[in-house]
C-alpha positions in Angstrom: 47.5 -56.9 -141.2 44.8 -55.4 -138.8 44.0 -56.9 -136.1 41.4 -58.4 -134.5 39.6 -57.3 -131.0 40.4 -59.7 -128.0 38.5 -58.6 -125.1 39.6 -59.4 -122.0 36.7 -58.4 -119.0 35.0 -61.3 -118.0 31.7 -62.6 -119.0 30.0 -61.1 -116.5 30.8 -58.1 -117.6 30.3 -58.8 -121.5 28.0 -55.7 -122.0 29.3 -54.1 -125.0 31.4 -51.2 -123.5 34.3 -50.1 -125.4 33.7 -46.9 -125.7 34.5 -43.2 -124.8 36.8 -41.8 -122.2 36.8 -38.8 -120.0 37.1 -37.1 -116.9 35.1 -33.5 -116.3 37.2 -31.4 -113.8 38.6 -28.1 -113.7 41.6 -26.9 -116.4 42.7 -24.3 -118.6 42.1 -26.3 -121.6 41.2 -23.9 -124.6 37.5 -23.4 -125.7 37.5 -22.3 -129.4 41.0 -22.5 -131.0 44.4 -23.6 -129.6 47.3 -22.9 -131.7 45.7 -24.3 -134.9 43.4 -22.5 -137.5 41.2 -23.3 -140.5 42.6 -23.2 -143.5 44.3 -20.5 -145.5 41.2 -20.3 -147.9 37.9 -22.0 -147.3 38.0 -25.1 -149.8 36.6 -28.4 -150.1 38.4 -31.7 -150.4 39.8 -32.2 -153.7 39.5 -35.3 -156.2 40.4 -35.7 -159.9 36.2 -35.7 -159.9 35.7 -32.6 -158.8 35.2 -31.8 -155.0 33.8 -34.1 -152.0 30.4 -33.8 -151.0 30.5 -33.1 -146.8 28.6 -35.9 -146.3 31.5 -38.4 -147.9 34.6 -36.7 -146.3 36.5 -38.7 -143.7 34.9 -38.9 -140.3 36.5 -40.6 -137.3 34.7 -40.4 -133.6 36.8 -40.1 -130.8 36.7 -40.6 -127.1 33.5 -41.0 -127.1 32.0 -43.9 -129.0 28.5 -43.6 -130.9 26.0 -46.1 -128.5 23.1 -46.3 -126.6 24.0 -44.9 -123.0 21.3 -47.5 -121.2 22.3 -50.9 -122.7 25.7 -49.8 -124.4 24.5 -51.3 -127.9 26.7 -49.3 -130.9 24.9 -47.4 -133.1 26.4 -48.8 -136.3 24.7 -46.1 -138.5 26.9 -43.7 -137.1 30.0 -46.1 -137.2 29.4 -46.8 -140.6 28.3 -43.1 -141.9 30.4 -43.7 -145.1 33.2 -45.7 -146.0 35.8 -43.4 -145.0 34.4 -43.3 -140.8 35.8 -44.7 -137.7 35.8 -44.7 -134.1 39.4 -44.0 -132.0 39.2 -44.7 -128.7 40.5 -47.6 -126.0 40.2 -51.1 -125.1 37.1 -49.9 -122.4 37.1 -53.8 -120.9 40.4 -54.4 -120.2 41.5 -51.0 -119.0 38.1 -51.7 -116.4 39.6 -54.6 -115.4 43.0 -53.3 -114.8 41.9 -50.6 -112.7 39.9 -53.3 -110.2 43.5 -55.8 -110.4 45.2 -52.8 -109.3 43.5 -52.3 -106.5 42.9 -55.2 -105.4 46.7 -55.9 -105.5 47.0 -53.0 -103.3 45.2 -53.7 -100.8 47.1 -57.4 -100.2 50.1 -56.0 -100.8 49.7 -53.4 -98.1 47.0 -55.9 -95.8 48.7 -55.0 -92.5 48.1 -52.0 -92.3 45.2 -50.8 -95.0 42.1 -51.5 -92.0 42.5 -48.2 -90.9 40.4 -48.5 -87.6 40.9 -52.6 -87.4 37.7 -53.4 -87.8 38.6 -55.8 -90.4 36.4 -54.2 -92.9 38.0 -52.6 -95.5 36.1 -49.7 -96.8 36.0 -48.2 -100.0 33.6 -45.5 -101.5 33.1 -45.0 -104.9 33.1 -41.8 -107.4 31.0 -42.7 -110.7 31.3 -40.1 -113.4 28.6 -41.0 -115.1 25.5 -43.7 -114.5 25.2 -43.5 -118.7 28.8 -43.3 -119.8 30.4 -46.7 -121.4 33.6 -46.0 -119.8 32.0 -44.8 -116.3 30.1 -48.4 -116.1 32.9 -50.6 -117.2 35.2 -49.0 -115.0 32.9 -49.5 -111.8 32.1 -53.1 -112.7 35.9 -53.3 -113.1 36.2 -52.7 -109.1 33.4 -54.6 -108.1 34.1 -57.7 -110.0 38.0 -57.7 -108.8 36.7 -56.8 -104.9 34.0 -59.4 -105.1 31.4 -56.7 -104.0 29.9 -57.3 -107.9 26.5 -58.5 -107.8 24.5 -59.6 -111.4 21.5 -57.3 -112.8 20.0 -58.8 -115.8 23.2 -61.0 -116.6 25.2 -58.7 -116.2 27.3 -56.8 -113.1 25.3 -53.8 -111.6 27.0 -50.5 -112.1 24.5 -48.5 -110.0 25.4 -46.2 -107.1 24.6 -47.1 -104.0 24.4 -43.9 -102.0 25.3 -44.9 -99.1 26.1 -48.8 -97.4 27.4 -48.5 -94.2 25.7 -51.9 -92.6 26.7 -53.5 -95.9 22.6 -54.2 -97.2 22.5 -52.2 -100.4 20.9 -54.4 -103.1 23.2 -53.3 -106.0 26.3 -54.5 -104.1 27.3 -57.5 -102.2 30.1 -57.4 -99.5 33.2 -59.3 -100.7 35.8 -61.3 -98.9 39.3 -61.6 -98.8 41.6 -64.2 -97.2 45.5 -63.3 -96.6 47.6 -64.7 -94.4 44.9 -67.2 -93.1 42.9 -64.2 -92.4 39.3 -63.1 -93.9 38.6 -59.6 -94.4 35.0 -58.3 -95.8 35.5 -56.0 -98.2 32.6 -53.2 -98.0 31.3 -50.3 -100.6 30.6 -47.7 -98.5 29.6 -45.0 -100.4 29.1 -44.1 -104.1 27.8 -41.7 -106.6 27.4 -40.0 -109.7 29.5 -37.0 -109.8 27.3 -34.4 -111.6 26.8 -30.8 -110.8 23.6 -28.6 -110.4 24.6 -27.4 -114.2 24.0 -31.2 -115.1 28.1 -31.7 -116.5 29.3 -35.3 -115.1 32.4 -36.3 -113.9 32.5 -33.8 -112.1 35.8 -32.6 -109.9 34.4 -30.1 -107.6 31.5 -32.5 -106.7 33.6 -35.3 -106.2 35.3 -33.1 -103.5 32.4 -32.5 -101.8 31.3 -35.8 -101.8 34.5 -37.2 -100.2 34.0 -34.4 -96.9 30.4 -35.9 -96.5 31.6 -39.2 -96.8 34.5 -39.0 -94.8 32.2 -37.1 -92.2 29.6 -40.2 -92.2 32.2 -43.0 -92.0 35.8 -41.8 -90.5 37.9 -44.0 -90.1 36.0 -46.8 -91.9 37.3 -45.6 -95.7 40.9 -47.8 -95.7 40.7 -46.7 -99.6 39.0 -44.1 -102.0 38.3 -45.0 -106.0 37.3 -42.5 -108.6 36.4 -43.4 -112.1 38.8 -40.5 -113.4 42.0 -38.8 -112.2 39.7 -35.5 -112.2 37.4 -36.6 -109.7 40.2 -38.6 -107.9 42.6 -35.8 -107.5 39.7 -33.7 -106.2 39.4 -36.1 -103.2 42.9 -36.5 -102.6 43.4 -33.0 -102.4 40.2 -33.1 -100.1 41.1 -35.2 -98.0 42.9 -39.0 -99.0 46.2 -37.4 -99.1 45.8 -35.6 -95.5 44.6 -38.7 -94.1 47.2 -40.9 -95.8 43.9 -42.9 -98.0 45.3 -44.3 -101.1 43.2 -43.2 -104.1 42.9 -44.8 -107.3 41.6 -42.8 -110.8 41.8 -43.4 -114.6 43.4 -41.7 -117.5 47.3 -40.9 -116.0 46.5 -37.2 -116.0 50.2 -35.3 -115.3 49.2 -33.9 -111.9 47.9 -37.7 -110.6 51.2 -39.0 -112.1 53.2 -36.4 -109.9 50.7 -37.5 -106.8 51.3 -40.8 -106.9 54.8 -39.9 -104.9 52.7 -38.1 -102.8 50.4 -41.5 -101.7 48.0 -41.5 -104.5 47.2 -45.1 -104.8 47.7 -45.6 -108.6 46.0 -44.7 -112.3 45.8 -46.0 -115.6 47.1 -44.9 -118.5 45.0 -45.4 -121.6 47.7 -44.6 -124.0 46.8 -41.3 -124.8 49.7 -41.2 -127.1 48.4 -44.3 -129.1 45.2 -42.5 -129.4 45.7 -39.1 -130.4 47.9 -40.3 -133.2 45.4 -43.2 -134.4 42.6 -40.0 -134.3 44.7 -37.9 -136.9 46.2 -40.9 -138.9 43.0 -42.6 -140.0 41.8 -39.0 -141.6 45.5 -38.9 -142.9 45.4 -41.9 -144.6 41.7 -41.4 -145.8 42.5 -38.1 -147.3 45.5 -39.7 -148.9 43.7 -42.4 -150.3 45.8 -45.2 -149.1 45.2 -48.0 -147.0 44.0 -47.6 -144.0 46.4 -49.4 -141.9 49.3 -47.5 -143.4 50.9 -45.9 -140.3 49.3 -48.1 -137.7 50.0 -51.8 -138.7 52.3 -51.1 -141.6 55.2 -49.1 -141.8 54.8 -45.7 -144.0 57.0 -44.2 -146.1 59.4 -42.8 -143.1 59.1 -46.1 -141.2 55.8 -44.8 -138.6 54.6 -47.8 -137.1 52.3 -49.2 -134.1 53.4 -52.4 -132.2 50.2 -55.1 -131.5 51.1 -54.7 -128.1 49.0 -50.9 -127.8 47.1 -51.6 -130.2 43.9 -53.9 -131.6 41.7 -53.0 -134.6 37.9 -54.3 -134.6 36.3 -54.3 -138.1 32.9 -55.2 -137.6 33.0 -52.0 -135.2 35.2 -50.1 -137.3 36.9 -49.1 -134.2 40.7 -48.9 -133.1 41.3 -49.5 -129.5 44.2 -48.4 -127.9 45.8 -50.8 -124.5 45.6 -49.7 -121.4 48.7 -49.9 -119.0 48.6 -49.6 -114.6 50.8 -46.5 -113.7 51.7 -47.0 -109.6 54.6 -46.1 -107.5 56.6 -48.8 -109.2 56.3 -47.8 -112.9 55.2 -44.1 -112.3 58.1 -42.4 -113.7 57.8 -43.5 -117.2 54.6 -41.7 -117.5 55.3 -38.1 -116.0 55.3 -36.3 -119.1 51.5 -37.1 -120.8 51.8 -35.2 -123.6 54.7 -36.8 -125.2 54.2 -38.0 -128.6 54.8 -41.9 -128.7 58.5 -42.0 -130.3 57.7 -45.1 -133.1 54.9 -43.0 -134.3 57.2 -39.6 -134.3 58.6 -39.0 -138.0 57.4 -36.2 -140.1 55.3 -36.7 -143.3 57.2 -35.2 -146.6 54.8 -32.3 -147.5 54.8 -33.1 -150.9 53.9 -36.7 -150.5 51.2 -36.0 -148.1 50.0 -31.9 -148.7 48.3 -30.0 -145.9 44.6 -30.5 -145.5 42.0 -29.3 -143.4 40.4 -30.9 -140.0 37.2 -29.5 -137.4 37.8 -31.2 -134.7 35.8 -30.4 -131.3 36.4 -31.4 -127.4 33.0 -31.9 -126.0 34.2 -29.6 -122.8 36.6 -27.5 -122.5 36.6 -27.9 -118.7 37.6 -31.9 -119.4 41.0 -32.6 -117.8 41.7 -35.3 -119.7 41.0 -34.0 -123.1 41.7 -30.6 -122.7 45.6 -31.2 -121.2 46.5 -34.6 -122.2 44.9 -35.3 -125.2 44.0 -31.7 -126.7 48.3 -30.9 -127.2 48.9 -34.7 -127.8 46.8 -33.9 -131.2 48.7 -30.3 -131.6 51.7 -32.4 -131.4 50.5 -34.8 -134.3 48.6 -32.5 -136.5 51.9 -31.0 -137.4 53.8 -34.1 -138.1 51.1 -35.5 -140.2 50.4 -31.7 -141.8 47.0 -31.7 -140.8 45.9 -28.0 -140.0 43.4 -28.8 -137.4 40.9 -26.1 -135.8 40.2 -27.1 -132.3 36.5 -26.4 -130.7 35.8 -26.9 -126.8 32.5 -27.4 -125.9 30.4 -26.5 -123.0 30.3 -30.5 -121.9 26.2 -30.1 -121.9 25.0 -29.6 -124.9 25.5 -30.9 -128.4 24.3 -27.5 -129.6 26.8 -25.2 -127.8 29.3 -27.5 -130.7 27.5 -27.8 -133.5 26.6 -24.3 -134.4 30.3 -23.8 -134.7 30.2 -26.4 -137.7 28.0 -23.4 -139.5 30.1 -24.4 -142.9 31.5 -28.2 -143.3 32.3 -27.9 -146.7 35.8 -25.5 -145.6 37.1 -28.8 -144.2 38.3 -31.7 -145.6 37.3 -34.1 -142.7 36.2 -33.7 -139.4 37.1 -35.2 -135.6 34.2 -35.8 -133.7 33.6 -35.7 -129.5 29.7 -36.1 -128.7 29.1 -34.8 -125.4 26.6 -37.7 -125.1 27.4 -41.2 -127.0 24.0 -41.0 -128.1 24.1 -38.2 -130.0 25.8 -39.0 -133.3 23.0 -38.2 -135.5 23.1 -34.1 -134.3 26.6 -34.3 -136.2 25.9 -36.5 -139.4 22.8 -34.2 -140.0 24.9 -31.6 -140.2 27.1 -33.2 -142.6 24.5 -34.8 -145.0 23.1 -31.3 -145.7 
């Protein structure tokens, strides 16, 4: 049975926000194909009627969820493009608030010795990926809300950047307190920013190194603790600088190489079950081009026993959107998470060929340069696409523009569905043009 949507961030942060994920920093993700091709002749989807019209074939967003970028309201024409469309992505909320718990547990858990210069202010500065991004403002209102430094902007909590707060009077932050052990700390944002390039890409690594010199240069010893909205950005300042200084950071997304790190003092991540995700991306077309129900594989078993637990898992009809659960990775569960690109083992059982025949899948990355996408979630698909004998042609994008994707979607009708990753959530109707043609 499919399952309804229980969000967990509190009200004040009730802005709908479940949406895309992503981190832009430097990798050697591919940027055309990777290891899968079109198909062996240039068809169209197949039914006893004849063939599909392009505009009909299964269409499931990804990572990146159809919505306004100001107020984060979903753009239900694009969710609901035809009856055979869905959104993949993760529970944006909850893994927000996850992030915030886990660094606020941190910080008591290590009290006596976090104030860096014993000022009893502790610190923080900021990297925001993106001032429009669903995920980029959930996951800042996630730290604010859990450090008390959360103040409310039009009923709900301001995700703006501050620039810079070193006397603690910036209007879109408050300073928070903490009591342990009978004493009272203020808890102070120092710093923050967006993270985007002279080229106008977001999330940006290399700028998120920069900023953490000029911060660090402005405040010393005054940063106890550094928090990124991404791994990319947040392994960019560790390498910088946190790890040097012994600074624990804290990102998002469990990429491999801030796994590895966190042995290395990098505070902690989150994984948003990139497992879960990948395989929920290809299933959905699976089970659309196969014409069964649409929970086959995901909340009921298939035919060789593939099955998702409710526990990574929630479905949301009126969105038509499966969310995937988000899980803290820190020194004491790290281990479990090293390899990223593993294939989630209930989910792991090859389709019989006959049963379920090879179709054909376009499916872009909106930039090739994303970390997250491009080595986590990029060969999590490659992994999938062969057990559920989808032959999948993989596009990277330039992560700017919508056009640098789709004038590689030149002829839809070779496919028989299509994976979509908008480099801007606002963007949808640049794709179902395209396919209404």
């Amino acid at each position: 049975m499919k399952k309804a949507l229980a969000l967990s961030m509190a009200a004040a942060m009730a802005l709908s926000l479940a949406a895309c994920g992503g981190s832009t920093s430097s990798s050697t993700a591919s940027t055309d194909s990777a290891a899968a091709g079109t198909s062996e002749a240039a068809s169209e989807a197949s039914t006893e009627g004849g063939t599909v019209a392009n505009k009909d074939k299964p269409l499931v967003w990804f990572n990146r969820q159809p919505s306004n970028s100001s107020t984060g309201e979903l753009d239900m024409a694009a969710l609901s493009f035809n009856d055979n469309t869905y959104y993949v992505g993760f529970d944006a909320n909850q893994g927000a608030e996850l992030q915030g718990t886990m660094v606020l547990d941190y910080i008591k858990a290590h009290i006596d010795t976090i104030d860096r210069n014993g000022d009893g202010v502790i610190g923080y500065v900021l990297a925001i990926g993106d001032i429009g991004h669903n995920d980029s403002i959930a996951r800042t209102r996630g730290v604010r809300a859990a450090l008390g430094t959360a103040v409310d902007a039009n009923g709900a909590i301001n995700s703006d950047p501050v620039g810079t707060n070193a006397d603690g009077t910036a209007t879109a932050v408050q300073d928070g307190t903490l009591e342990v052990n009978g004493k009272t700390y203020t808890i102070r944002e120092l710093a923050s920013q967006e993270m985007k390039n002279s080229a106008g890409a977001t999330w940006d690594a290399a700028t998120a190194g920069n900023a953490i010199g000029t911060w660090a240069s402005s405040f010393g010893d005054q940063i106890d603790v550094v928090v990124s909205n991404n791994d990319g950005m947040g392994m960019s300042m560790f390498n910088a600088w946190s790890k040097e200084n012994q600074v624990p950071t804290f990102g998002y997304d469990a990429n491999a190489d801030a796994v590895a790190a966190i042995a290395e003092g990098y505070g902690g991540t989150i994984s948003q079950h990139a497992d879960v995700q990948a395989y929920l991306t290809l299933r959905v077309i699976r089970n659309a081009l196969d014409g069964v129900d649409i929970d086959t594989g995901i909340g009921t078993p298939d035919d060789v026993g593939n099955v998702l637990s409710d526990d990574v898992y929630v479905y949301n009809a009126d969105e038509r959107s499966y969310y995937a659960l988000n899980v803290a990775v820190t020194a004491d569960n790290y281990q479990d998470f090293t390899d990223s690109t593993k294939v989630y083992a209930p989910v792991s059982t090859q389709l019989d060929a006959t049963a379920h025949p090879t179709k054909s899948v376009w499916l872009n990355i909106y930039n090739a340069a994303d970390n997250f996408l491009s080595a986590t979630y990029q060969p999590l698909l490659q992994n999938y696409d062969d057990l559920l004998n989808l032959k999948v042609e993989y596009i990277g994008g330039d992560g700017q523009t919508e056009a640098n994707i789709t004038n590689r979607l030149s002829n839809p009708s070779q496919y028989d569905a299509f994976a979509i990753n908008m480099v801007k959530t606002d963007n949808a109707a640049s794709y179902t043009a395209l396919l209404s043609q």
